[in-house]
C-alpha positions as CSV (number, residue, x, y, z in Angstrom):
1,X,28.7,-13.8,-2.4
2,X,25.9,-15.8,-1.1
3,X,27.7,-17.1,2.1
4,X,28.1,-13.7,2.7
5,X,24.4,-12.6,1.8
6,X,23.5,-15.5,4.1
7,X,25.7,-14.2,6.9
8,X,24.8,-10.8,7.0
9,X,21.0,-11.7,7.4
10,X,21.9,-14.0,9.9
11,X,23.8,-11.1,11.8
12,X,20.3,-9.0,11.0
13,X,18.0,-11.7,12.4
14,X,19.8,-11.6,16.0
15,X,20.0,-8.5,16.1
16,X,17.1,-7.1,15.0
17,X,15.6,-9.8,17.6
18,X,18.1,-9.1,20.5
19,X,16.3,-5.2,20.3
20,X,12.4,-5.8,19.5
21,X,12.9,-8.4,22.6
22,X,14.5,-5.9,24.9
23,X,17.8,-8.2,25.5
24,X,19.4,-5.1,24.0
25,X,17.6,-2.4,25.6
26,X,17.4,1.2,23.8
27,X,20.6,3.2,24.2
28,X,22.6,0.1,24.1
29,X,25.5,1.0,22.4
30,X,26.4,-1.2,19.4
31,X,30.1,-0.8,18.7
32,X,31.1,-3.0,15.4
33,X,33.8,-4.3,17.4
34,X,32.2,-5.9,20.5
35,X,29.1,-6.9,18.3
36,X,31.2,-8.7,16.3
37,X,33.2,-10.8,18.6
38,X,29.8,-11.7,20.6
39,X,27.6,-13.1,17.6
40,X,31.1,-14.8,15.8
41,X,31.0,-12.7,12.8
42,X,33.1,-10.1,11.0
43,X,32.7,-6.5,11.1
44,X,31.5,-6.4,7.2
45,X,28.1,-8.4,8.0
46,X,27.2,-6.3,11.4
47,X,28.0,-3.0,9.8
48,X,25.4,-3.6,7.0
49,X,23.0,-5.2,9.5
50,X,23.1,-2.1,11.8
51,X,22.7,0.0,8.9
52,X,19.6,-2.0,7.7
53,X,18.4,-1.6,11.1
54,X,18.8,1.8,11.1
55,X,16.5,2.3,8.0
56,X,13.6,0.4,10.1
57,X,14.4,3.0,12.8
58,X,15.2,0.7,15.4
59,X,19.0,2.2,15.3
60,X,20.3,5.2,15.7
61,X,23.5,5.9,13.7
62,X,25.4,8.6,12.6
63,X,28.8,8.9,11.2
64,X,31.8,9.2,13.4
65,X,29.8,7.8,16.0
66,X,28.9,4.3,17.6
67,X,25.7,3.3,16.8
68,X,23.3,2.8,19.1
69,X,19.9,1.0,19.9
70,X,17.3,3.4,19.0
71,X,15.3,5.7,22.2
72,X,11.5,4.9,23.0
73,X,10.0,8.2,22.9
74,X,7.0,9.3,23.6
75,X,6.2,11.2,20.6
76,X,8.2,8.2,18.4
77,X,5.3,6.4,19.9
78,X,2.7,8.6,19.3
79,X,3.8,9.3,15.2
80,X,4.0,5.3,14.7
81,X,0.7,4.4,15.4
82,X,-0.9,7.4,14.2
83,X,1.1,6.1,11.0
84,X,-0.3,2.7,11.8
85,X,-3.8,3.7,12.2
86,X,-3.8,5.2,8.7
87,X,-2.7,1.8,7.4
88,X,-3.7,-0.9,8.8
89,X,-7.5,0.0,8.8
90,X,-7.1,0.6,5.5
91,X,-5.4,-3.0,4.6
92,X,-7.9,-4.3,6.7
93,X,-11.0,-2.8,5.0
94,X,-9.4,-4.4,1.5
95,X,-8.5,-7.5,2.5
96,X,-12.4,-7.8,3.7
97,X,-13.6,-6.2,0.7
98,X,-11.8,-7.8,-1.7
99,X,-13.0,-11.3,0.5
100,X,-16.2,-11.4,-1.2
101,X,-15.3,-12.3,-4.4
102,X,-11.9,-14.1,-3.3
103,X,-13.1,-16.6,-0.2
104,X,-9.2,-17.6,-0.1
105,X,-8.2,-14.0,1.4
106,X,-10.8,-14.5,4.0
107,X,-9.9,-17.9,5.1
108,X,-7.0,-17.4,7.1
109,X,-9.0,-14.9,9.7
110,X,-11.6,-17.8,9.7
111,X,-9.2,-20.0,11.2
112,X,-7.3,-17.9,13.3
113,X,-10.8,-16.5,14.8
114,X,-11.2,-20.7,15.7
115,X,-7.8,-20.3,17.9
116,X,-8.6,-17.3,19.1
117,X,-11.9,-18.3,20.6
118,X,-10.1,-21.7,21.9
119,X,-7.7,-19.7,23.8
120,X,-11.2,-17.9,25.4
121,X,-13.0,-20.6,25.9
122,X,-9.9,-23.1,27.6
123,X,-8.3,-20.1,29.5
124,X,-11.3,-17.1,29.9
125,X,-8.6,-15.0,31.8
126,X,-5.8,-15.2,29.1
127,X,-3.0,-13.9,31.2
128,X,-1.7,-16.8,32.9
129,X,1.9,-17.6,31.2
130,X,1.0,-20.6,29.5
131,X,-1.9,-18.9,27.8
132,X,-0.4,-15.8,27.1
133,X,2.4,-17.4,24.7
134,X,-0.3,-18.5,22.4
135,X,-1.9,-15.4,22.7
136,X,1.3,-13.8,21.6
137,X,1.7,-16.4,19.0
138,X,-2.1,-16.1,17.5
139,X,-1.4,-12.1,17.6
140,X,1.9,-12.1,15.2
141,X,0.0,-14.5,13.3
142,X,-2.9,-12.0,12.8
143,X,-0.1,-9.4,11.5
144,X,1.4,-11.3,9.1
145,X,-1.7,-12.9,7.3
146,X,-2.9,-9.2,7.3
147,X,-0.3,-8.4,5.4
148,X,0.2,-11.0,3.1
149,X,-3.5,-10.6,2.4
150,X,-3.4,-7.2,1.7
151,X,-3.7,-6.6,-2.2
152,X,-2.2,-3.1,-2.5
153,X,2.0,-4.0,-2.5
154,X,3.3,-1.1,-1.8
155,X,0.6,-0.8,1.3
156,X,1.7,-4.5,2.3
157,X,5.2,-3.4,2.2
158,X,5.2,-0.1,4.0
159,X,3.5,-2.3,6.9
160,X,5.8,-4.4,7.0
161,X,8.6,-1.7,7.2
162,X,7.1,-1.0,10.1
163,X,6.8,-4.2,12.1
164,X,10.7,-4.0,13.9
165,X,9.3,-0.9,16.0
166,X,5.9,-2.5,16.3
167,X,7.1,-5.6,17.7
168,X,9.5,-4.2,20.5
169,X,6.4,-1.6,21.3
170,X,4.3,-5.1,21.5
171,X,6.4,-6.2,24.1
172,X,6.1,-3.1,26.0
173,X,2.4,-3.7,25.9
174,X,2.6,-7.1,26.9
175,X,4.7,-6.6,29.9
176,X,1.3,-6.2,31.8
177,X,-0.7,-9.2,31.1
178,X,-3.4,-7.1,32.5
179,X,-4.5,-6.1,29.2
180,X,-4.9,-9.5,27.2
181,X,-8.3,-9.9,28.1
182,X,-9.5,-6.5,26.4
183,X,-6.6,-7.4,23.3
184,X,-8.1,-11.3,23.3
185,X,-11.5,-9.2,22.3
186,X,-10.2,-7.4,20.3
187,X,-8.6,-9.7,18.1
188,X,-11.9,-12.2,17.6
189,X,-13.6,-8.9,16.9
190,X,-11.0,-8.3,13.6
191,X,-11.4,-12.0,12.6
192,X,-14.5,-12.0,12.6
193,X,-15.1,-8.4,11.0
194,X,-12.5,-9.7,8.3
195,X,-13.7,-13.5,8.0
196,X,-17.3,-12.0,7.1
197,X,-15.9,-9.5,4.7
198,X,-17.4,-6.3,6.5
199,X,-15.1,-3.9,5.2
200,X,-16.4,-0.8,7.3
201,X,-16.4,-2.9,10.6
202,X,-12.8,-4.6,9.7
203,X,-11.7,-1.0,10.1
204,X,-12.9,0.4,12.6
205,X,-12.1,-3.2,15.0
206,X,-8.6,-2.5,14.0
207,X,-8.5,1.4,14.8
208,X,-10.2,0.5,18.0
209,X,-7.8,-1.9,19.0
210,X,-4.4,0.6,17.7
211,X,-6.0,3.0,20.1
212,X,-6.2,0.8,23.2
213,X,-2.5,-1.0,22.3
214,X,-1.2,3.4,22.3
215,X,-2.2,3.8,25.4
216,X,-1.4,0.6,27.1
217,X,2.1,1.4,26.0
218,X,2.2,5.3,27.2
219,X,0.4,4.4,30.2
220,X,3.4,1.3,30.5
221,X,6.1,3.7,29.7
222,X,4.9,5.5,32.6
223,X,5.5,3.3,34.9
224,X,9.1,3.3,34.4
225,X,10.9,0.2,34.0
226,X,9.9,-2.8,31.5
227,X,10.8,-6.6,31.8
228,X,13.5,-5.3,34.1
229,X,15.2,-3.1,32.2
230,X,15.5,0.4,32.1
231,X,14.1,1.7,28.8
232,X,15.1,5.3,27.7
233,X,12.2,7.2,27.1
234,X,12.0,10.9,25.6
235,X,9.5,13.2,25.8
């Protein structure tokens, strides 16, 4: 029972990382099958990693039917971060609030504001290639301490629910390194609005900076293809 536990997150993992990095681009079809045969696995462990996938929203299945990598839509897009900017913020102003009387929640930010300004200071652009990959690196980091700092669970949880669709949206975003000079700002503004637990400010940095990331996306979207590949998009 375990081995098989073990294999079907494995079977999850690549997957799930195969779509948020665009190597399976939305509309790919995922037949159990072919899926199977590619990764080495059985059909048992890639039928209940699609279906988890499907949960997170980042597959579209129905019965009968092949499953398929879920469409980028514009209104998908739209509904996710208006759903983000009701969180977040809100995670944000607690994790600051709460700060003041537990310094250990607030440490983290302190730290990553550190990189974050060494990334400024030893690259001021931030889009050349080698700097960009910390960037990247620093920004999941900023994600995940916010959400293993929040102290509301089922808020923590519901963000991370959500973090399949943000990440493959991120790499939309970051597909014009453009744009990481205003997001490098952004992100030593919510460190520091965080690290100083200023509650108010902590929320408003990270609605500020949801805003900007929507319309980098749309405006990338656009443009038509990303990283090479044709992405589906629906109105």
């Amino acid at each position: 029972m375990a081995g098989e536990t073990s294999k079907t997150e494995s079977v999850y993992q690549r997957l799930k990382s195969e779509i948020e990095e665009l190597h399976l681009p939305p509309g790919t079809r995922l037949s159990e099958v072919v899926a199977a045969g590619r990764i080495g696995a059985s059909r048992t462990p890639v039928r209940e990693a699609i279906r988890r996938l499907a949960r997170e929203g980042l597959v579209d299945s129905a019965p009968g039917e092949v499953a398929r990598v879920a469409p980028i839509s514009l209104g998908g897009v739209r509904a996710l971060f208006e759903f983000r900017m009701v969180l977040e913020p809100a995670a944000a102003r607690m994790v600051a609030r709460d700060g003041s009387a537990r310094p250990e929640l607030l440490r983290p930010f302190r730290d990553l504001l550190a990189e974050f300004e060494s990334v400024r200071d030893t690259a001021p652009r931030a889009n050349q290639a080698a700097d960009a990959g910390t960037f990247y690196a620093l920004a999941e980091r900023f994600d995940q301490e916010l959400i293993a700092a929040t102290p509301n669970e089922p808020l923590a949880r519901t963000i991370a629910d959500q973090r399949g669709q943000t990440t493959r949206l991120r790499n939309v975003a970051h597909s014009d390194t453009g744009h990481l000079v205003d997001s490098l700002g952004e992100h030593l503004r919510m460190c520091a609005a965080i690290g100083e637990a200023r509650p108010g400010d902590a929320a408003e940095e990270l609605t500020r900076h949801l805003g900007r990331t929507l319309r980098t996306i749309l405006d990338t979207l656009a443009r038509g293809p990303v990283h090479g590949t044709q992405v589906e998009v629906e109105a």
